[in-house]
C-alpha positions, 0 to 999 in steps of 0.5 A: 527533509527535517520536517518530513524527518519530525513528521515520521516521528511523531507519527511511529510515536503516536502507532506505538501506543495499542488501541482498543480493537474492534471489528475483527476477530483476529489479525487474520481475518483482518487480512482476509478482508483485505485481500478480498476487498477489491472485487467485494468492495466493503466501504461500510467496514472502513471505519472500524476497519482502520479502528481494528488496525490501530489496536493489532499486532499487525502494527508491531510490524513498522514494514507493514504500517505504511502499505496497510496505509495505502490499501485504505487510500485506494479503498477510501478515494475509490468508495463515494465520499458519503463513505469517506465522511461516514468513516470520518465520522466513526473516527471521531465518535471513536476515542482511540487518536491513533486511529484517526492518524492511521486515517490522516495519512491513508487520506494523504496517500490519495494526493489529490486535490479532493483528498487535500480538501478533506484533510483541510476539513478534517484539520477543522474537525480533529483540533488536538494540538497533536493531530493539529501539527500532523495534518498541518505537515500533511498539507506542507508537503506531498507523499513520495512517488511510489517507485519513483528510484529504479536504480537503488544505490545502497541497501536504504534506498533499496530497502525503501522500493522494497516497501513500495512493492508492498504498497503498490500490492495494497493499492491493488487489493484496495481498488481492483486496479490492475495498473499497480500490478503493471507497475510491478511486472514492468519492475520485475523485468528489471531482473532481466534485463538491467545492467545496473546492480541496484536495479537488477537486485529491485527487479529481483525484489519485485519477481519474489513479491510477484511470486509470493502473491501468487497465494492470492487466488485473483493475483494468480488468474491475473498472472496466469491471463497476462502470461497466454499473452506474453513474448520476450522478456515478460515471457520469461519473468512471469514463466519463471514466477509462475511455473518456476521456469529458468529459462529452459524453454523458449518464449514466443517469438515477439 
């Protein structure tokens, strides 16, 4: 727990400091990319993608660093490792630190046995003392499950599988993979049908971020299909995410 604890610290210390953007004109055509990446993969971009990230205003906001994160995972660990090793690449030619501990720990993320092996080489490659003792925690330990506590016992904990909502989405946009998206409906019947106080309020966190996405044009034709298919319990969550629905209609019968 300390070194996880000393490992977090040196990694907010190190986001604090403001990097040189590049790449994007705005934040928000920053974010428009990624939540267009999964059906329009842009692999070549990752480099001064990550490069942008460490220099923008999205990094004033600490909530959103770790699922930011994830999305390059999902994306890097989809792409072909002649991409990974070209945005390694980039980052080292690039003299801005931050950035290459935003990719250290996108790499981590994919916490496998070919993404321990590229930390390993990019341990021999980024030798500053600094990144030298963050990769070497890396190595040390594994990243927490995501979602691996439904039944959040204070508002810490559940705060925390609030964060992990918003990296399964990042892991969806990253890689087109709708089982993160499952993750979350299977979440959200939490909100229906639990009786535990901390896993209803995260059902219900999880129905808000459902609803939320919906703005995303590829989440809402997702939602749309599953919900034709639907009876019982998802039924009624995703009528009440989509349509605003309270339960006033029956679902079909399972």
């Amino acid at each position: 727990m300390l070194r996880r604890a000393a490992l977090l610290c040196l990694v907010l210390a190190l986001w604090t400091v403001p990097a040189q953007a590049a790449c994007f004109g705005s934040d928000d055509a920053f974010m428009a990319w990624v939540e267009a990446y999964g059906p329009n993969p842009d692999p070549t971009r990752l480099g001064c993608a990550v490069q942008y990230l460490a220099g923008s205003k999205l990094f004033q906001d600490k909530a959103l660093r770790r699922p930011l994160a994830h999305f390059f995972s999902a994306a890097l660990f989809r792409a072909p490792a002649a991409a990974r090793e070209r945005a390694a690449q980039e980052l080292t030619a690039a003299p801005d630190e931050n950035a290459r501990v935003i990719f250290l720990n996108a790499v981590w993320y994919g916490d496998t046995p070919e993404s321990r092996a590229f930390l390993g080489r990019l341990r021999d490659t980024w030798a500053s003392p600094t990144l030298a003792g963050l990769v070497a925690g890396l190595l040390s330990s594994a990243p927490r499950q995501l979602l691996g506590n439904l039944a959040p016992q204070n508002e810490a904990e559940l705060e925390q599988d609030a964060q992990d909502l918003d990296c399964l989405w990042m892991r969806y946009l990253g890689s087109d993979d709708t089982a993160y998206v499952d993750r979350i409906v299977q979440t959200g019947l939490l909100s229906v049908h639990s009786d535990s106080g901390g896993a209803s309020l995260l059902g219900y966190a999880a129905r808000w971020s459902l609803r939320s996405n919906l703005r995303i044009p590829r989440v809402r034709a997702l939602l749309e299909a599953r919900f034709q298919k639907a009876a019982g319990d998802e039924w009624a969550l995703l009528d009440n995410v989509l349509h605003g629905k309270r339960g006033e209609e029956l679902p079909p019968a399972q």
